[in-house]
N, C-alpha and C positions, 0 to 999 in steps of 0.2 A: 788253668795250668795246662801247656801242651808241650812239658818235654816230650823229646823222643825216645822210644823203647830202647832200650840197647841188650847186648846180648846174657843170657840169662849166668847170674850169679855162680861161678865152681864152689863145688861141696858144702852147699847151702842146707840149712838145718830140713827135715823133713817138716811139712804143713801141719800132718797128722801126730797131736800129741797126746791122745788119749782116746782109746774106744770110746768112750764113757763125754768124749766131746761130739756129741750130737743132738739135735733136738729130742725136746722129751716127747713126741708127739709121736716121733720114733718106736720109741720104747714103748709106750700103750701102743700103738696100733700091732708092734711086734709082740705084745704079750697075748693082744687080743687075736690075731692070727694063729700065737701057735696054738692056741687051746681053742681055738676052733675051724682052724683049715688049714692045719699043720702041711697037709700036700699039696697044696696048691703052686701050680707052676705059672710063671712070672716071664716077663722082661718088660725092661726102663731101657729108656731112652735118651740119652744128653741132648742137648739143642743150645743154641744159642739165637735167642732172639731178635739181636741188634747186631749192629755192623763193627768189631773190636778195631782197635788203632795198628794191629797186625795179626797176620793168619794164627787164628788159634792152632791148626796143624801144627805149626813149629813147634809145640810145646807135647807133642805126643812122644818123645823118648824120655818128657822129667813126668810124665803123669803115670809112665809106666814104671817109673822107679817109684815113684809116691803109690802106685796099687800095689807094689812088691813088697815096701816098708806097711803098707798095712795088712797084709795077708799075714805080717808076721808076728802081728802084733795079737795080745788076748788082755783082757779085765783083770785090773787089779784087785789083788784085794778089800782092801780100803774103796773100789768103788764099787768093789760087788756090796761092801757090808752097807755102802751109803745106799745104794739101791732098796737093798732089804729095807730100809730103813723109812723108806718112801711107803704110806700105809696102803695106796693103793697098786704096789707092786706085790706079784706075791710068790712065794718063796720057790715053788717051779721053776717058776721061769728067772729066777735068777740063778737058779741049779744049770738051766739050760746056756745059762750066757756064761756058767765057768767054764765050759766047755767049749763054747763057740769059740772058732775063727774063721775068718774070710776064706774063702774057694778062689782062689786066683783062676782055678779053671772057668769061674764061672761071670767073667767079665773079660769084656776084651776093647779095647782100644785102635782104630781107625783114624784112615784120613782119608776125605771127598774133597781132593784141591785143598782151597782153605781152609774147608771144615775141618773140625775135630769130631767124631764121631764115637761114641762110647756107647758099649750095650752091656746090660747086664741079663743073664738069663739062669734060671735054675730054681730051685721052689722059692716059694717067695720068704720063708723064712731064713734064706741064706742070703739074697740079694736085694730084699727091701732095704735095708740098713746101707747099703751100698751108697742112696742116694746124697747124701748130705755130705758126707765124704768129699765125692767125687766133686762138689759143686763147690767145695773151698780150696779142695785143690789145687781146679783150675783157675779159680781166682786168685788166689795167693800165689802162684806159678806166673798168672798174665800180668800180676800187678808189680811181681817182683823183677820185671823189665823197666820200669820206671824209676826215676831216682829218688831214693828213700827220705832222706832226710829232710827235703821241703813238701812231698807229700806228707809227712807225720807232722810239720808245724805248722801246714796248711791244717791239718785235721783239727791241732791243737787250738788253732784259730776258730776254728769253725764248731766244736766243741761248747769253748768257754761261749760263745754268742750263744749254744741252745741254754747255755745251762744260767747265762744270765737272764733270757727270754722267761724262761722256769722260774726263776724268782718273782721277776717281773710280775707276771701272769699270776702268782700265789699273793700277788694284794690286791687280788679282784677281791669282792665278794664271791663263795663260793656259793656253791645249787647246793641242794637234796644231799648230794653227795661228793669226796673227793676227786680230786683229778688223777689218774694216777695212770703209767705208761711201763710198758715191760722193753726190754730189748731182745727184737726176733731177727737179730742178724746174723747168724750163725753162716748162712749158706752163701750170701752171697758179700761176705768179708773184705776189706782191702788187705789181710793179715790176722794171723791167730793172737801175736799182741798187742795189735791195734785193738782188737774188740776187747780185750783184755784191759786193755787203760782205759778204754771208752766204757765198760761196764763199773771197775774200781773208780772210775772219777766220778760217776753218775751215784753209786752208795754210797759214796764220799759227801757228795755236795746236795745231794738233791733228795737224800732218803725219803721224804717226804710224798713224794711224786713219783720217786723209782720202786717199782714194787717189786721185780723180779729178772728173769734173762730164761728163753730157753733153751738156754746152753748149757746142759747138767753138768758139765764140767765146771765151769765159773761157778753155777751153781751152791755146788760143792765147796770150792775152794776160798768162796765169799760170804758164805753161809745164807745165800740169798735163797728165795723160793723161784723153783724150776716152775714154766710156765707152760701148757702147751697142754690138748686134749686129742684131736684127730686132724688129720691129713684126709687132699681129696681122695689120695688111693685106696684108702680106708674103704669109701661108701662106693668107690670105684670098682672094686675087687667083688663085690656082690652082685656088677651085672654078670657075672657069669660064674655065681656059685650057685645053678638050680634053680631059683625062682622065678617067678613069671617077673620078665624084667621092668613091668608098667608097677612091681613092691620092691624094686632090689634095695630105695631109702627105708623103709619100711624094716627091711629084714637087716639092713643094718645098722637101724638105730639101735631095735630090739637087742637084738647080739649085742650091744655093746652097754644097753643098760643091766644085760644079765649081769658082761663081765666087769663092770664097773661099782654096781647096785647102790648107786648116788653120788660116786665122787664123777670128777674130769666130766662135766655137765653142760660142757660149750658144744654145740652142734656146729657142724660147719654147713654151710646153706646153698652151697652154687655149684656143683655136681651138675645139674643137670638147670638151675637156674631158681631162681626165690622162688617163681610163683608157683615153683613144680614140686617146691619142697614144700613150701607152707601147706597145698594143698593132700601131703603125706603126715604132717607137723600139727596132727587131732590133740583131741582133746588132753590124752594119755600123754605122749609124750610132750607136751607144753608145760605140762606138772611134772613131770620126770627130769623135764632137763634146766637146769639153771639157765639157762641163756644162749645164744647166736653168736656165730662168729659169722663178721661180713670180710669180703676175699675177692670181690670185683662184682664192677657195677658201680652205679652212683647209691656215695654211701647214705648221703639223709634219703633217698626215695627207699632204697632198702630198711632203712631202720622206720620210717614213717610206714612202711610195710609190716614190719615185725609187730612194730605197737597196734596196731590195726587189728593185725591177729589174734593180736594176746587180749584187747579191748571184746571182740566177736567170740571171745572163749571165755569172757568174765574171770580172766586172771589179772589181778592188781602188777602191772611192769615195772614197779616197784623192787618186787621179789625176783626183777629178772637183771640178766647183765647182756649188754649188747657190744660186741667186742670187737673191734676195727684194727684191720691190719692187711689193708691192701694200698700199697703205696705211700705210708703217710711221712708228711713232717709233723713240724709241729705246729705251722702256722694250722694247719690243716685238722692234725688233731684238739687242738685248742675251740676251732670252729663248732668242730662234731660235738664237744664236750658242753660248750654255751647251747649249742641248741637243742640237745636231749639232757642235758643233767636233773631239770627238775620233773621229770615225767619216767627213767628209767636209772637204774645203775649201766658204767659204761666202763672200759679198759680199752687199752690204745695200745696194740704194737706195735712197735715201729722197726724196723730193720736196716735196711740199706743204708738208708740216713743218718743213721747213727755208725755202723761199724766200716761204713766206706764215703765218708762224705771229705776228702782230700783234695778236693779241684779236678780228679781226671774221671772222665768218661767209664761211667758204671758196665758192666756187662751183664745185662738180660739173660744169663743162663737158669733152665729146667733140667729136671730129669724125671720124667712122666712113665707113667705106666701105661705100658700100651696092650697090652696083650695079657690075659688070664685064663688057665687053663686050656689054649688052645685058641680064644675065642677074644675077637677084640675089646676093649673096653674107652670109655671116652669122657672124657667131661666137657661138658658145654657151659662154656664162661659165660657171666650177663655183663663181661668186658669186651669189646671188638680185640681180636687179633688171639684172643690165649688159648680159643680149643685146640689142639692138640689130637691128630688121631690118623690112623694109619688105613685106613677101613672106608672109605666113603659111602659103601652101602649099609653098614652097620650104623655111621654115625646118620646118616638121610632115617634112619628105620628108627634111633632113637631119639630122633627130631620129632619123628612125626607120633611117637608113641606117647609123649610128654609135650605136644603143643608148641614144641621152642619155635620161638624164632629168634632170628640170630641178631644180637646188637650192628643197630648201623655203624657200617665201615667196617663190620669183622670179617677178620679173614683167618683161615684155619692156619695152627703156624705147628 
């Protein structure tokens, strides 16, 4: 599909309909922050990693009316009570979120030529939540220059093919265990009712296969299971909360098995790269944690890693779940699933693919954390092109403190 953009829609609905419409992964890392680094001061950073079909600058007078409409915005009732509701949320912090609202002071909005440039700064408990927001914004703003109606029957199209493939696929013989896929498109959306049909036609047709969304709003409103444990910022935020940074995984695994004490059991593994976490990833917490989540990198070498580890520790990966959500379709998911089903349990995110799959040119945007307490922080991808970091001497210092070396062809973006 390569209509051309045209000028953006007058007195179009706002993007943002719901606080309460953000990833759940969100909401634990922010419950896990405030009750243990309530002060911690922050900034994120927008980016876009590919080349858009026109300057995202143009779109900086409707992004600053979409951070106005959510600065104004606060939790409904009915989602504070779903919240509670959630047995690993707890009742603090959802005291805290009746309370919350956005800091308009504490984001601001730019342009570098074409860039669009967006920062957010202020304790991390007021600007972490900022990020998902902001990254559907601009997507439902860029996409909304395109002509609507044959991109949604494009989608429609494209859609009914996964969901017949999903049939398809369901008169294999299965493994060990079933197949089953969440939808993690919240952030990088072609539209908030696109993924909204895309999620209702998927528990419509496919229940069997669709097991959740982590989109607490849909969530909610479909009676589905919210999906989602930690973000890289999460185990990010601990290089520079005081510990010797060669334990900051260490200290924030621990932290978060205090605050969790057995539920949201997925670890995320690429911070700093597999082999730098497995070798943090003892004995202790391999029996603590339900399972991995992989997030870039080649995913059978990473998961043929994890079982390895978990085989060298005498735990049955049986008991474990290995959880893929960097990039995937379904051909792709399908593959990972045939070749680990009989030796581990496995779940498949998928995202983009499912809530922006309409024929036009996807947009690569992040919103990274760069900076904590003063002090930079970085994650080092085991994918070329995704570190991210502002610091060249900090990230050289935490190159060499963790062994990395950097995926051929990566370049820091």
């Amino acid at each position: 599909m390569n209509s051309a953009p045209s000028a953006a829609p007058s007195a179009a609905p706002f993007a943002v309909r719901s606080l309460l419409e953000n990833d759940l992964y969100k909401f634990t890392m922010w419950q896990a922050m405030l009750h243990r680094h309530p002060d911690a001061q922050t900034e994120y950073v927008f980016a876009c990693r590919n080349t858009p079909a026109y300057p995202l600058a143009e779109l900086k007078d409707e992004v600053e009316r979409e951070l106005d409409h959510l600065c104004s915005l606060s939790f409904r009732e009915e989602e504070l009570n779903y919240l509670r509701g959630l047995r690993f949320i707890k009742s603090d912090f959802v005291d805290f979120l009746t309370l919350f609202r956005f800091q308009r002071k504490f984001i601001r909005v730019e342009t570098d030529g074409p860039a669009l440039r967006i920062v957010a700064t202020g304790p991390q408990v007021h600007v972490m939540a900022f990020e998902i927001f902001v990254l559907y914004i601009v997507n439902e703003l860029y996409f909304r220059r395109f002509p609507q109606e044959p991109a949604i029957e494009e989608g429609r199209k494209r859609l009914a093919a996964k969901i017949a493939m999903l049939k398809d696929f369901g008169r294999e013989p299965l493994g060990r265990q079933p197949f089953e896929f969440f939808d993690f498109g919240v952030r990088r959306r072609f539209s908030g009712a696109w993924q909204e049909e895309v999620v209702a036609t998927l528990a419509r047709e496919v229940p069997e296969f669709f097991k959740g969304t982590s989109n607490v709003y849909l969530a909610m409103k479909y009676n589905l299971v919210p999906i989602g444990t930690m973000a890289h910022e999460y185990l990010q935020s601990y290089q520079a909360f005081g510990v010797r940074l060669r334990d900051f995984q260490k200290a924030a695994l621990e932290d978060w098995v205090q605050e969790y004490r057995g539920d949201l059991g997925t670890a995320l593994t690429d911070v700093v790269g597999m082999d730098a976490f497995l070798a943090d990833f003892d004995l202790y917490f391999a029996k603590l944690f339900d399972g991995l989540r992989h997030d870039s990198g080649d995913p059978f070498e990473w998961g043929e890693k994890a079982l390895a580890h978990y085989a060298k520790l005498r735990i049955d990966p049986m008991t474990k779940r290995m959880v893929f959500s960097d990039a995937l379709d379904f051909p792709k998911a399908f593959a990972l699933y045939r070749h680990f089903r009989d030796r581990t349990l496995t779940g498949f995110g998928i995202g983009t693919n499912l809530s922006n799959d309409t024929g036009h040119k996807t947009l690569n945007v992040v919103m990274k954390l760069v900076t904590c307490n003063g002090q930079p922080v970085v994650k080092l991808s085991d994918s070329p092109g995704k570190t991210m970091a502002t610091d060249e001497t900090f990230l050289a210092y935490l190159r060499q403190v963790f062994g990395y070396v950097e995926p051929q062809g990566a370049g820091q973006q």
